[in-house]
C-alpha positions as CSV (number, residue, x, y, z in Angstrom):
1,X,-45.7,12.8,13.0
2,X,-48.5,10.7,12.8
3,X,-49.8,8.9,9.7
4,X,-52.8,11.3,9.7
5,X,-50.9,14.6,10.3
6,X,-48.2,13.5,7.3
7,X,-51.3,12.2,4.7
8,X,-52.2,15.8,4.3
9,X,-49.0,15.5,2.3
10,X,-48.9,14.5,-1.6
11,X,-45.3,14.8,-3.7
12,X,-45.8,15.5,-7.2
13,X,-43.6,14.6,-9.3
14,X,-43.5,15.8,-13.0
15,X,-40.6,15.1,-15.5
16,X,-40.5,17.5,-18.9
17,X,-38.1,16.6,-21.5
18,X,-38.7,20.3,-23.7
19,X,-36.8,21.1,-27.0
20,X,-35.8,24.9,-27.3
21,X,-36.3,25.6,-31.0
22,X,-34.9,29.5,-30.7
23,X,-32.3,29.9,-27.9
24,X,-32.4,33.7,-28.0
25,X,-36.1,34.2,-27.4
26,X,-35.9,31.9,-24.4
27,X,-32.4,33.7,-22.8
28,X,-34.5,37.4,-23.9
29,X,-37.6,36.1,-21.7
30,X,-35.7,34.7,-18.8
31,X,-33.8,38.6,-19.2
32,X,-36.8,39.9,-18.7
33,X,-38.2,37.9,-15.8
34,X,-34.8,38.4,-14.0
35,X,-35.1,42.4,-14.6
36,X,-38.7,42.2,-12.8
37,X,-37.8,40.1,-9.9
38,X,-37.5,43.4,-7.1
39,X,-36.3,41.1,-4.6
40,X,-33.2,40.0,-6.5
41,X,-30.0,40.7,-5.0
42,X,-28.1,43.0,-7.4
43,X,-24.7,40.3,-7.3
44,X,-27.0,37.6,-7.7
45,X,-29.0,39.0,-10.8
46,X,-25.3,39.3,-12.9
47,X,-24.7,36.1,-12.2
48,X,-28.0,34.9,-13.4
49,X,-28.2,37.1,-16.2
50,X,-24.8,35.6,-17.4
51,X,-26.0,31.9,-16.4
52,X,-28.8,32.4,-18.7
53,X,-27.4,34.0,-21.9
54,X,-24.5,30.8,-22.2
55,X,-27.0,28.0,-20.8
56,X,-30.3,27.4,-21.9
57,X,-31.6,25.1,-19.1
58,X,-30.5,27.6,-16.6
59,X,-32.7,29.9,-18.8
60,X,-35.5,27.5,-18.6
61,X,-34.6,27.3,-15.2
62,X,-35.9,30.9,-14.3
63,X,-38.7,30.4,-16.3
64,X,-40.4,27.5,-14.9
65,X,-42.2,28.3,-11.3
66,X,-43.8,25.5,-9.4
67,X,-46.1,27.4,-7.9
68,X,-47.8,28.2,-11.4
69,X,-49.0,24.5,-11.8
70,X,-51.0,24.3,-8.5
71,X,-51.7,28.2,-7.2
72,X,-55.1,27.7,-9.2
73,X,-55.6,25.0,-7.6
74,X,-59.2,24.6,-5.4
75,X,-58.0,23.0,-1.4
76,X,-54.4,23.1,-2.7
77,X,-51.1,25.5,-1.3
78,X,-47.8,24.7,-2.2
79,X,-45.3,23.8,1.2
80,X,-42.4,23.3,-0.4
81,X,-40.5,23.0,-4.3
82,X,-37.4,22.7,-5.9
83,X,-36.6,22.1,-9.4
84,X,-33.6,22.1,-12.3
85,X,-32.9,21.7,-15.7
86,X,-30.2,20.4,-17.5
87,X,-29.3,19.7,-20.9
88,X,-29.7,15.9,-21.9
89,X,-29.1,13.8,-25.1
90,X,-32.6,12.5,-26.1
91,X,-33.5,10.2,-28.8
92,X,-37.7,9.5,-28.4
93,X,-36.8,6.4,-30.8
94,X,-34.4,4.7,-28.8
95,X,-34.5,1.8,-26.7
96,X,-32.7,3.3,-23.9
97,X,-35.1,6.0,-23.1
98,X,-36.9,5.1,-20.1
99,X,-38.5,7.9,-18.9
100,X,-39.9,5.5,-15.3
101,X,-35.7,4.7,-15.2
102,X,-35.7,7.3,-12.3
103,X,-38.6,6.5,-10.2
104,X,-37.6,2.9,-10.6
105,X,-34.2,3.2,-9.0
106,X,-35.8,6.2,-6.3
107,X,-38.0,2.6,-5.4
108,X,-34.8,0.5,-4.6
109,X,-32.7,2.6,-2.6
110,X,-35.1,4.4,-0.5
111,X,-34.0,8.1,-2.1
112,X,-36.8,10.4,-2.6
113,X,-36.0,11.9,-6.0
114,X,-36.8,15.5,-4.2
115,X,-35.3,16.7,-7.5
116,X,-33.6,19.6,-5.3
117,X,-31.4,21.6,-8.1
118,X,-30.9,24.8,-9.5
119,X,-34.2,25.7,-9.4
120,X,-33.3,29.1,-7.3
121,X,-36.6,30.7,-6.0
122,X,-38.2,28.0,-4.5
């Protein structure tokens, strides 16, 4: 591809660190987004049903859809996404929160930090 076909292009990259203050309201709304999904295979929709009652970043993880932050968007349609979750220790005051760390290191080796995880409907 040409520099001209590929500008059309843009990555967007957008890092959330989230705190989950109730754990059951989050698992009972990722229940209930599961339950409408009609296209879910019925093997697969156990398995995420059980994924998201013990985990809440798999929870999360149902919740979140990529194509929410741009489908409003005037000139814009969404070619690809892929996203995860995942528990983390965080402490906003410390020293060793960076939260450019990852972009910084994407920078030296070349990667491109597609974030591809266990988004699941992307």
């Amino acid at each position: 591809m040409s520099t001209s076909e590929t500008s059309r292009f843009v990555r967007l990259r957008v890092e959330l660190v989230v705190e989950v203050d109730d754990s059951g309201e989050l698992a009972a709304s990722a229940l209930r987004r599961i339950a409408e999904d009609e296209h879910m295979p019925a093997e697969e929709r156990l398995h995420a049903e059980t994924a998201v009652k013990e985990d809440d970043a798999e929870a999360l993880a149902y919740l979140v859809d990529p194509f929410d932050l741009v489908s409003q968007l005037p000139g814009v349609e969404l070619s690809q996404a892929s996203w995860s979750s995942e528990q983390i220790d965080y402490d906003p005051d410390s020293p060793d929160w960076d939260p450019d760390e990852d972009d910084e290191a994407d920078e030296d080796d070349g990667g491109d930090g597609d974030g591809v995880g266990d988004g699941g409907r992307g």
